[in-house]
ZADO-1210 file (C-alpha; in nm, 4 decimals, padded with zeros to 6 digits):
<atoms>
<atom x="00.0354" y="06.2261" z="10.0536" code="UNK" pos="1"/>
<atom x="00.2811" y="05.9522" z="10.0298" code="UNK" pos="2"/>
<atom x="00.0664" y="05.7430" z="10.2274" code="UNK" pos="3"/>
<atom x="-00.2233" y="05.8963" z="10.2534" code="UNK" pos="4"/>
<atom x="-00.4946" y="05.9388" z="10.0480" code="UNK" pos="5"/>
<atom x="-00.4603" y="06.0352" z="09.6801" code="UNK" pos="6"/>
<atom x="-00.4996" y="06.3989" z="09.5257" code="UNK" pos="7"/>
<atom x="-00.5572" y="06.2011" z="09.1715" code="UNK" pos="8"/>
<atom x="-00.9170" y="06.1492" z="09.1048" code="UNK" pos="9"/>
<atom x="-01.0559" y="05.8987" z="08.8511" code="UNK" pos="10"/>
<atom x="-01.2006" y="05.9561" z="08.5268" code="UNK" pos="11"/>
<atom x="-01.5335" y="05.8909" z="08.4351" code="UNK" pos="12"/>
<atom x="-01.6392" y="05.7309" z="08.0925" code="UNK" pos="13"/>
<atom x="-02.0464" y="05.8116" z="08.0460" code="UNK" pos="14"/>
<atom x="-02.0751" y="05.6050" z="07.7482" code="UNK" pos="15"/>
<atom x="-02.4965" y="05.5862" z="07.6891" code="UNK" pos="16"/>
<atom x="-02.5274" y="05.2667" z="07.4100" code="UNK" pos="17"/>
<atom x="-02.7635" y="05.3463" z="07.1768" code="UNK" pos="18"/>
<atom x="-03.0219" y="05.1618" z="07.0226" code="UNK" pos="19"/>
<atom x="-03.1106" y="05.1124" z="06.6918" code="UNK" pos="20"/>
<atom x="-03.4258" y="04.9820" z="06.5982" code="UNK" pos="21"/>
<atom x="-03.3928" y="04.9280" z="06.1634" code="UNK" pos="22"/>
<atom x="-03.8115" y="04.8618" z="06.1844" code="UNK" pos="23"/>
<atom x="-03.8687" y="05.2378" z="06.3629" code="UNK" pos="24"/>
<atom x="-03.5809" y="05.3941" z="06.1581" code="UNK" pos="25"/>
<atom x="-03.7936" y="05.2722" z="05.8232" code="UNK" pos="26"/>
<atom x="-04.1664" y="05.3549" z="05.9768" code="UNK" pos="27"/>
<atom x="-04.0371" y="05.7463" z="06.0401" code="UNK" pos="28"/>
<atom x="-03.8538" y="05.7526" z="05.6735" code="UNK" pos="29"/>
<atom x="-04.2072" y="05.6234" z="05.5444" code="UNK" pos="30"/>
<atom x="-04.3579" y="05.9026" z="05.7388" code="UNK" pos="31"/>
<atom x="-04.1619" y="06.1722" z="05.5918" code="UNK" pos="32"/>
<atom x="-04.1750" y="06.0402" z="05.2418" code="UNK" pos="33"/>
<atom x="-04.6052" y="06.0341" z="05.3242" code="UNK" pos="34"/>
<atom x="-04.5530" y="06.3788" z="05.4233" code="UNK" pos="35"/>
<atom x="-04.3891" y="06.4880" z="05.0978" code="UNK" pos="36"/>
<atom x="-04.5911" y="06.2836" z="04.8764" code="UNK" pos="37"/>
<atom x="-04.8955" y="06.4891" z="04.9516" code="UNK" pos="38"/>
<atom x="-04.7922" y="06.8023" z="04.7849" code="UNK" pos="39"/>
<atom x="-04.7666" y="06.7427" z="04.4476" code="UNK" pos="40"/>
<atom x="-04.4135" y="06.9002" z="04.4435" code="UNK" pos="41"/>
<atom x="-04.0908" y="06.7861" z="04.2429" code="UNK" pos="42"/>
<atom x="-03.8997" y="06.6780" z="04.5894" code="UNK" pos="43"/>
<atom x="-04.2480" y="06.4760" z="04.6811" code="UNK" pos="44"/>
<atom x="-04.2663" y="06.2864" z="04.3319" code="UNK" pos="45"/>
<atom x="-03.8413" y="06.2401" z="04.3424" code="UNK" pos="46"/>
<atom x="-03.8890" y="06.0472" z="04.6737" code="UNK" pos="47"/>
<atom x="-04.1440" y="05.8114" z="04.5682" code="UNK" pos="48"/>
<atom x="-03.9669" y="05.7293" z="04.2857" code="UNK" pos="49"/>
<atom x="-03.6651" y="05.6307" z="04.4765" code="UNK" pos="50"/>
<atom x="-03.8345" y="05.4531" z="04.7209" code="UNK" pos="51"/>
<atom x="-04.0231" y="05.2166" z="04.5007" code="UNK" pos="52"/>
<atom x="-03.6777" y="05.1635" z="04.3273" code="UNK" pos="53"/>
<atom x="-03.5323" y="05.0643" z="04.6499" code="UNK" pos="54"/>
<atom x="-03.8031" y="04.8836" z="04.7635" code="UNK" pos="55"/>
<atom x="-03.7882" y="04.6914" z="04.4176" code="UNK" pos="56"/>
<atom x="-03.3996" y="04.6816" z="04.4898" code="UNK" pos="57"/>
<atom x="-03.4776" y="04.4810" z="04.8365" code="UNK" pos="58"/>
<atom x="-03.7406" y="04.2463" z="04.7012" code="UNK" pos="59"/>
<atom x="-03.5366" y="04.1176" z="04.4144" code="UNK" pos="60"/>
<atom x="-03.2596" y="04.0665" z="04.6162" code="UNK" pos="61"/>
<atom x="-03.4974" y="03.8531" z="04.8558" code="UNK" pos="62"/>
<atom x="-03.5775" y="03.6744" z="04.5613" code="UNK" pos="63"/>
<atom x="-03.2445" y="03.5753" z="04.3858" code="UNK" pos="64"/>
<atom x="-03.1215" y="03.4292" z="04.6885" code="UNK" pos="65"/>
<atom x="-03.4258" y="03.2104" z="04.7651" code="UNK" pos="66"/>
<atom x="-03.3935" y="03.1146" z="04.4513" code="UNK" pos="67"/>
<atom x="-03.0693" y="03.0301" z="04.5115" code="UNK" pos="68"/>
<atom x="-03.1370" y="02.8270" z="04.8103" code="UNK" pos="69"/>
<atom x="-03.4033" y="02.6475" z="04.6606" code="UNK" pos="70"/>
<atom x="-03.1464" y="02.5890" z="04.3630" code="UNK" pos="71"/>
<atom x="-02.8923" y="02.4572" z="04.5274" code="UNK" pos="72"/>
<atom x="-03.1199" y="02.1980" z="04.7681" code="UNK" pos="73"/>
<atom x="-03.2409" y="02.0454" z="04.4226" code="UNK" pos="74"/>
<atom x="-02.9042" y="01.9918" z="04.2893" code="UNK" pos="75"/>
<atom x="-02.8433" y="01.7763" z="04.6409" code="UNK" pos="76"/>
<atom x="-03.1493" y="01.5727" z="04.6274" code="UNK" pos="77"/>
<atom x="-03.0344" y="01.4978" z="04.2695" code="UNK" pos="78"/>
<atom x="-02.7304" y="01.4093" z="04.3804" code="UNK" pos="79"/>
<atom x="-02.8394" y="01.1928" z="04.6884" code="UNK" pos="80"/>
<atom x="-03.0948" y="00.9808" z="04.4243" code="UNK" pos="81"/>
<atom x="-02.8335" y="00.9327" z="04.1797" code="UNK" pos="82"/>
<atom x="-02.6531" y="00.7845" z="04.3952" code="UNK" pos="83"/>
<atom x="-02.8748" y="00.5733" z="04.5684" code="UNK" pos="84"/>
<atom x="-02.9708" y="00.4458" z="04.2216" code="UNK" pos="85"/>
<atom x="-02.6115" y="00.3961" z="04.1343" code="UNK" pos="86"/>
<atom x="-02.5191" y="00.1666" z="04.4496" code="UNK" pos="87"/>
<atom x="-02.8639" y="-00.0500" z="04.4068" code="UNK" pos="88"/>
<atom x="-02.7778" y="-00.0925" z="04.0399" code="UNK" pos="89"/>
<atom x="-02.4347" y="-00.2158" z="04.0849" code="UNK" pos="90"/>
<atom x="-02.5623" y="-00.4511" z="04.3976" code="UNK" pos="91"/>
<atom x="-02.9026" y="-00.5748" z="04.2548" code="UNK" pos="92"/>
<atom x="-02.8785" y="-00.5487" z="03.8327" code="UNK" pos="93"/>
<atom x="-02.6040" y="-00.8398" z="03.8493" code="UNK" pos="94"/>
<atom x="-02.8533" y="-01.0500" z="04.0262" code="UNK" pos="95"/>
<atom x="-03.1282" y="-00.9460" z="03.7853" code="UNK" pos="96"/>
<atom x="-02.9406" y="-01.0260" z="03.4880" code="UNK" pos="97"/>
<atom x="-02.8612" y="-01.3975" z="03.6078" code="UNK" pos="98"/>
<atom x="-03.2029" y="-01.4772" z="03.6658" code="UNK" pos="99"/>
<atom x="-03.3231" y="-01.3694" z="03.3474" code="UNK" pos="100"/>
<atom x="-03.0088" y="-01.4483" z="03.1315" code="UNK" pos="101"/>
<atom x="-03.0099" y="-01.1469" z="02.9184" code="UNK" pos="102"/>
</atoms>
Protein backbone atom coordinates (compact mmCIF):
# COMPACT_ATOMS: atom_id res chain seq x y z
CA UNK A 1 0.00 0.00 0.00
CA UNK A 2 2.68 2.41 0.79
CA UNK A 3 4.02 1.99 -2.51
CA UNK A 4 1.82 0.28 -4.26
CA UNK A 5 -1.14 1.03 -5.83
CA UNK A 6 -3.86 3.13 -4.17
CA UNK A 7 -7.12 1.78 -2.36
CA UNK A 8 -8.56 5.57 -2.94
CA UNK A 9 -10.55 5.78 -6.05
CA UNK A 10 -11.47 9.05 -7.81
CA UNK A 11 -14.62 10.78 -7.95
CA UNK A 12 -16.55 11.31 -10.84
CA UNK A 13 -18.38 14.68 -11.67
CA UNK A 14 -21.24 13.78 -14.58
CA UNK A 15 -22.12 17.27 -15.10
CA UNK A 16 -24.57 17.10 -18.58
CA UNK A 17 -24.69 21.20 -19.71
CA UNK A 18 -27.86 21.96 -20.74
CA UNK A 19 -29.13 23.86 -23.43
CA UNK A 20 -31.42 26.45 -23.60
CA UNK A 21 -32.91 27.45 -26.65
CA UNK A 22 -35.21 31.03 -25.58
CA UNK A 23 -36.86 30.59 -29.46
CA UNK A 24 -38.16 26.70 -28.55
CA UNK A 25 -38.87 27.65 -24.87
CA UNK A 26 -41.42 30.54 -26.43
CA UNK A 27 -42.83 28.22 -29.53
CA UNK A 28 -43.98 25.39 -26.70
CA UNK A 29 -45.42 28.34 -24.24
CA UNK A 30 -47.34 29.52 -27.51
CA UNK A 31 -48.46 26.00 -27.89
CA UNK A 32 -49.92 25.62 -24.58
CA UNK A 33 -51.48 29.02 -24.48
CA UNK A 34 -53.14 27.72 -28.32
CA UNK A 35 -54.20 24.80 -26.44
CA UNK A 36 -56.05 26.73 -23.74
CA UNK A 37 -57.35 29.35 -25.89
CA UNK A 38 -59.61 26.92 -27.63
CA UNK A 39 -61.93 26.23 -24.83
CA UNK A 40 -63.61 29.13 -24.08
CA UNK A 41 -62.71 28.73 -20.35
CA UNK A 42 -61.68 31.50 -17.70
CA UNK A 43 -57.86 30.02 -17.47
CA UNK A 44 -57.92 30.09 -21.60
CA UNK A 45 -59.17 33.86 -21.82
CA UNK A 46 -56.65 34.83 -18.51
CA UNK A 47 -53.68 33.61 -20.66
CA UNK A 48 -54.33 35.50 -23.69
CA UNK A 49 -54.75 38.41 -21.91
CA UNK A 50 -51.41 38.19 -20.33
CA UNK A 51 -49.71 37.30 -23.21
CA UNK A 52 -50.75 40.14 -25.40
CA UNK A 53 -49.78 42.35 -22.34
CA UNK A 54 -46.40 40.91 -22.39
CA UNK A 55 -46.04 40.82 -25.82
CA UNK A 56 -47.08 44.64 -25.78
CA UNK A 57 -44.56 44.85 -22.75
CA UNK A 58 -41.60 43.51 -25.23
CA UNK A 59 -42.49 45.60 -28.24
CA UNK A 60 -42.54 48.90 -26.46
CA UNK A 61 -39.53 48.24 -24.88
CA UNK A 62 -38.01 47.50 -28.49
CA UNK A 63 -39.29 50.69 -29.32
CA UNK A 64 -38.13 53.20 -26.58
CA UNK A 65 -34.72 52.18 -27.00
CA UNK A 66 -34.56 52.55 -30.80
CA UNK A 67 -35.86 55.52 -30.23
CA UNK A 68 -33.32 56.20 -28.07
CA UNK A 69 -30.60 55.26 -30.35
CA UNK A 70 -31.91 57.08 -33.10
CA UNK A 71 -32.15 60.08 -30.50
CA UNK A 72 -29.04 60.19 -29.41
CA UNK A 73 -27.20 59.76 -33.17
CA UNK A 74 -29.17 63.08 -34.08
CA UNK A 75 -27.98 64.99 -31.19
CA UNK A 76 -24.19 63.96 -32.59
CA UNK A 77 -24.69 64.88 -36.11
CA UNK A 78 -25.97 68.19 -34.64
CA UNK A 79 -23.18 68.49 -32.79
CA UNK A 80 -20.54 67.49 -35.51
CA UNK A 81 -22.35 70.38 -38.04
CA UNK A 82 -22.29 72.93 -35.49
CA UNK A 83 -19.13 72.66 -35.22
CA UNK A 84 -17.97 72.41 -38.53
CA UNK A 85 -19.96 75.62 -39.11
CA UNK A 86 -18.38 77.20 -36.13
CA UNK A 87 -14.58 76.59 -37.24
CA UNK A 88 -15.40 77.74 -41.08
CA UNK A 89 -17.06 80.84 -39.67
CA UNK A 90 -14.30 81.93 -37.50
CA UNK A 91 -11.62 80.99 -40.48
CA UNK A 92 -13.59 82.26 -43.59
CA UNK A 93 -16.31 85.20 -42.23
CA UNK A 94 -13.13 87.49 -41.38
CA UNK A 95 -12.09 87.16 -44.93
CA UNK A 96 -15.64 87.75 -46.14
CA UNK A 97 -16.12 90.77 -44.23
CA UNK A 98 -12.83 92.50 -45.66
CA UNK A 99 -13.77 92.01 -49.06
CA UNK A 100 -17.04 93.41 -48.77
CA UNK A 101 -16.35 96.05 -45.99
CA UNK A 102 -19.44 95.60 -44.01
Amino acid sequence: MLFGGSSLKTRKFEYKPRYYDPKKEERERKERTRALGKDQSIEGTKSRISESFKTNRQRRGMVSSSKSKSNKMIFVIVGCLLLLFYLAAKDILPILLEKFAI
